[in-house]
N, C-alpha and C positions, 0 to 999 in steps of 0.2 A: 802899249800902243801898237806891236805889232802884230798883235793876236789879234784885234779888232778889226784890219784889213781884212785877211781872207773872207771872214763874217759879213762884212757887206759887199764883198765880191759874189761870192754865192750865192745870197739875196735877188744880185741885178743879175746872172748868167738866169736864174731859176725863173723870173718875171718875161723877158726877155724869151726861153726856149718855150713857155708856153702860148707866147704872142704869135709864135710862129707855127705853134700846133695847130691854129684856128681858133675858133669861139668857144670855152670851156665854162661849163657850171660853176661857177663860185658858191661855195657855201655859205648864206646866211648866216649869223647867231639866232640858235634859238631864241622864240620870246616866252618867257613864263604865261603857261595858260591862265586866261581871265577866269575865276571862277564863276560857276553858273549864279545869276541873280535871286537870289531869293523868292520862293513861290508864297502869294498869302492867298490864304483861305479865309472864307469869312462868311458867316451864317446867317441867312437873312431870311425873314418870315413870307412864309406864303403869300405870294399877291393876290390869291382868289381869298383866301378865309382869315388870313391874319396869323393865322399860329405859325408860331416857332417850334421846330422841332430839334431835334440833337442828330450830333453827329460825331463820329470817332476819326482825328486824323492819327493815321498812324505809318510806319518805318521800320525800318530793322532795329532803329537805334532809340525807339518811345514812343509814348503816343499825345495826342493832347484831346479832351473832352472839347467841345463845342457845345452849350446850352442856352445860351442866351440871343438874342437878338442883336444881328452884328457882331457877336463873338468873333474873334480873328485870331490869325495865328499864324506863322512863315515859318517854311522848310525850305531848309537849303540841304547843306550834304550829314547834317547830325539830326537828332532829333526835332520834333516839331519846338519852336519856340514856345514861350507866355502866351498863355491866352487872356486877350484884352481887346475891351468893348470899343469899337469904332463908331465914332459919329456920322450922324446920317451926312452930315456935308461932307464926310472924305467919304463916303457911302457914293453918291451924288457924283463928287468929282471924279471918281476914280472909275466904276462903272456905269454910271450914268446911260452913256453910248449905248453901252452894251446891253444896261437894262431895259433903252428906250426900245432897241431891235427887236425884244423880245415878241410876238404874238399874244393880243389881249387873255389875258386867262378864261377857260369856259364860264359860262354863265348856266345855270341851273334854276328851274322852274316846276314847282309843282300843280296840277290843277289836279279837282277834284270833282270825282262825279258824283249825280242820283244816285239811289237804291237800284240795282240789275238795272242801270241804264247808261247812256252814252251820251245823254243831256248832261252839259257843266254848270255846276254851281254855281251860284251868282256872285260869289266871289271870286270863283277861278276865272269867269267872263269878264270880269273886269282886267285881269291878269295879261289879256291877251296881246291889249296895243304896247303891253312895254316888252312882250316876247317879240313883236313884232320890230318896236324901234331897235330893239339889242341884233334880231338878225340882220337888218338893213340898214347899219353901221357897220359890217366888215363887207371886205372887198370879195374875201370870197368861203362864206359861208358854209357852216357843215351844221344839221339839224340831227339830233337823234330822238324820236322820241319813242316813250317806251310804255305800253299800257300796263297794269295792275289792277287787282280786284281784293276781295277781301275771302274770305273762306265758306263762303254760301254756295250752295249747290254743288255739282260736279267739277274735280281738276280740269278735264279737257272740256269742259263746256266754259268754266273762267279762263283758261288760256283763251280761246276765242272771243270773251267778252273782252278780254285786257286787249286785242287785237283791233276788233272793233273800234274801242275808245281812240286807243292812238292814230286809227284812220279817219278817225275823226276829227280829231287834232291836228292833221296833217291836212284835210281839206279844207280848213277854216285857215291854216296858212297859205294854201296852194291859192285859196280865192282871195285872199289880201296883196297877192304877187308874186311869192316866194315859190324859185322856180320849184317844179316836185322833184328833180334831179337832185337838188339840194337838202333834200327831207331822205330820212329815212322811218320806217316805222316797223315796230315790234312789239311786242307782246311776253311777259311775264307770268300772267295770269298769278296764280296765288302762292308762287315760286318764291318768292320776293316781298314780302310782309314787311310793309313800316313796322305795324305794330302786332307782334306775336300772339296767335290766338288759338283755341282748339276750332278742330272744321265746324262749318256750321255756325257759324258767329259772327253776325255785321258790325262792321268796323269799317267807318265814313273813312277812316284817315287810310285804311288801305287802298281804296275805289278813287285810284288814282292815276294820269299821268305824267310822267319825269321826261321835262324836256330838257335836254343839252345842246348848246348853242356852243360852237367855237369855229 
């Protein structure tokens, strides 16, 4: 019992002398750090064309494949987890937001012209009002369009006929409203072959051009 006095005398002199030092830091107990939340990956197919493609998550500590659509997978501080297929509704629920924000994916257009001409096919003319409604659906549009020809005649005479074309494409939007600030046009000439040929050989599906809308 009397070894116990002094011990809480020294206590109350020690509380006490530093009341009187002024305002002093007290030390906290640490708190054991929260570990970091788990990161998921997860592999979802292109929104312009549909394919799924593969992917490698990988770490110091492994890796995991990604092949299928919606593949998933979480890394925290070890290696990547299982990989397993997620449903489009936690798909949905969980990026949803994220996927809504995203910018329409490009749109892609081909028309095709005559023989050494800059007149469109009667199929590609028809083509033109749904190139039209796709541009004037976004708020702020970007056009690229790109001429093509096939292997007949002179390289630097088909770059200028692929040059042609698209300026031509580019007027027939410019006069439906679409401002020409918004258009770009260029020219590939026989650089850029749909379909591989020796020079000197008409190919309809070359005599073309590739518009991109985004």
């Amino acid at each position: 019992m009397s070894t116990a006095r002094p011990s809480a005398l020294l206590v109350t002199i020690a509380v006490v002398l530093a009341a009187g030092c002024g305002p002093k830091r007290v030390a906290q107990p640490t708190q054991p750090a929260r570990p970091a939340p788990p990161t998921l990956i997860v592999l979802l197919p292109d929104p312009e064309s549909g394919v799924t493609g593969r992917a490698r998550v990988s770490n110091e500590f492994g890796s995991a494949d990604l092949a299928v659509p919606r593949a998933a997978t979480r890394v925290m501080e070890g290696p990547p987890g299982p990989v397993s297929a997620m449903s489009e509704a936690d798909v949905k629920r969980l990026f949803g937001d994220a996927l809504a924000a995203l910018p329409p994916a490009p749109r892609h257009f081909t028309l095709h012209f005559r023989f050494e001409s800059d007149a469109l096919t009667d199929e590609s003319t028809a083509l033109v009002p749904e190139i039209l409604r796709t541009v004037k659906g976004l708020s702020v549009p970007e056009v690229v369009v790109v001429g093509h020809t096939d292997t007949m005649g002179d390289s630097s005479a088909n770059l200028a006929l692929g040059l042609k074309r698209a300026i031509s494409v580019r007027a027939v939007l410019v006069k439906a409203g679409l401002p020409p600030s918004t258009i770009e046009a260029t020219s590939h000439g026989e650089a850029d072959l749909l379909v591989r040929t020796p020079d000197n050989i008409p190919e309809p599906r070359n005599r073309r051009v590739e518009i991109t809308v985004r």
